[in-house]
N, C-alpha and C positions, 0 to 999 in steps of 0.2 A: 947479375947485371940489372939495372934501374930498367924499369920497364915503362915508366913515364915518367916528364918533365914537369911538373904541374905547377911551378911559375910560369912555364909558354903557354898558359893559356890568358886571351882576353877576355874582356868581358863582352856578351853579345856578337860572340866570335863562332857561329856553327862549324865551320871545321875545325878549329882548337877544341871547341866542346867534344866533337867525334874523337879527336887525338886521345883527350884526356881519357874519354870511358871507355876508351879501345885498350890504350896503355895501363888506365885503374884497374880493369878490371884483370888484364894480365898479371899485374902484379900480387893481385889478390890470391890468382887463381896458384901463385908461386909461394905465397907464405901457405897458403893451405897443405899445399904440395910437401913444402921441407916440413912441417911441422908433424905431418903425418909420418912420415917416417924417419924419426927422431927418435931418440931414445933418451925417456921415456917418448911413450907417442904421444900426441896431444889433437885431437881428434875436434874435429869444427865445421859446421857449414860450409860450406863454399857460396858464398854467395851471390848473387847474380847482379852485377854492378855494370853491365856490358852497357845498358841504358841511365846516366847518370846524371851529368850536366845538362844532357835530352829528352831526360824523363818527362819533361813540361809539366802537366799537373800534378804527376807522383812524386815528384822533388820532396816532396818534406818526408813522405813516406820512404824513399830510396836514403834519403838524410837521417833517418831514423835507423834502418837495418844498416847502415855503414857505420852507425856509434856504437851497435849491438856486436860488429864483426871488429872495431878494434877493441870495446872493451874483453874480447874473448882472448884477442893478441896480446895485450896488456898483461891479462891474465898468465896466459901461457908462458911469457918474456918477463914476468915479475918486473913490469917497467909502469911509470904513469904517464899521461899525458892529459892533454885538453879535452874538451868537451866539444867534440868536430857535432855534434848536432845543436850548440845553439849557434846557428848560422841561418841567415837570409840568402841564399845564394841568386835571387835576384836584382841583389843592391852589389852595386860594383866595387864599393869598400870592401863588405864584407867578401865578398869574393876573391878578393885580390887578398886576404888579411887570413882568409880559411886557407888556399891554397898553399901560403907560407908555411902555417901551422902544420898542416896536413902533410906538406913534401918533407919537413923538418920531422916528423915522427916516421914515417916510411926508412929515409934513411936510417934512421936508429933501430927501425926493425928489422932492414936490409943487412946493417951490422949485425946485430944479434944473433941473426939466423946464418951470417956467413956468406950471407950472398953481396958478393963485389960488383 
């Protein structure tokens, strides 16, 4: 099951931003989860994404270990995708434009992994 919506988030929106790192970071914590016990197993960080859209000054740093935790998914999923760290995420384009990108590969990893 989706564990976040991440087109409901606005821009300059602190409770959407809590939604979204609350729900990212569960869903994070769920590819990790099925992927460990898979067969083969495929073994990875869990990474700590709890603090996201709220990181405030660590955002590029938190944007940086979030390309490093899908290109491992990628990896694992023989799948490609975008490049979620060249992002501004305090420009509301880009925000609204990452968000799309980012929910649209989730589901594809959601499928892969089986989870409805």
């Amino acid at each position: 099951m989706p564990q976040f919506q991440p087109s409901n988030v606005s821009f300059g929106d602190p409770v959407g931003y809590g939604a979204f790192d609350v729900g990212h970071h569960r869903e994070h914590q769920q590819f990790v989860q099925v992927l460990s016990a898979a067969t083969p197993r495929f073994l990875m960080p869990n990474f700590d994404f709890l603090s996201f859209l709220t990181s405030g000054p660590y955002i590029k740093s938190i944007v940086e270990s979030h390309w490093q935790a899908h290109t491992l998914l990628r990896q694992a999923l023989n799948i490609t995708g975008t490049d979620l760290s060249a992002v501004d995420l305090e420009n509301p384009d880009d925000l609204s434009n990452w968000t799309g990108i980012h929910g649209t590969e989730h589901a594809i990893i959601r499928q892969m992994l089986g989870i409805a």
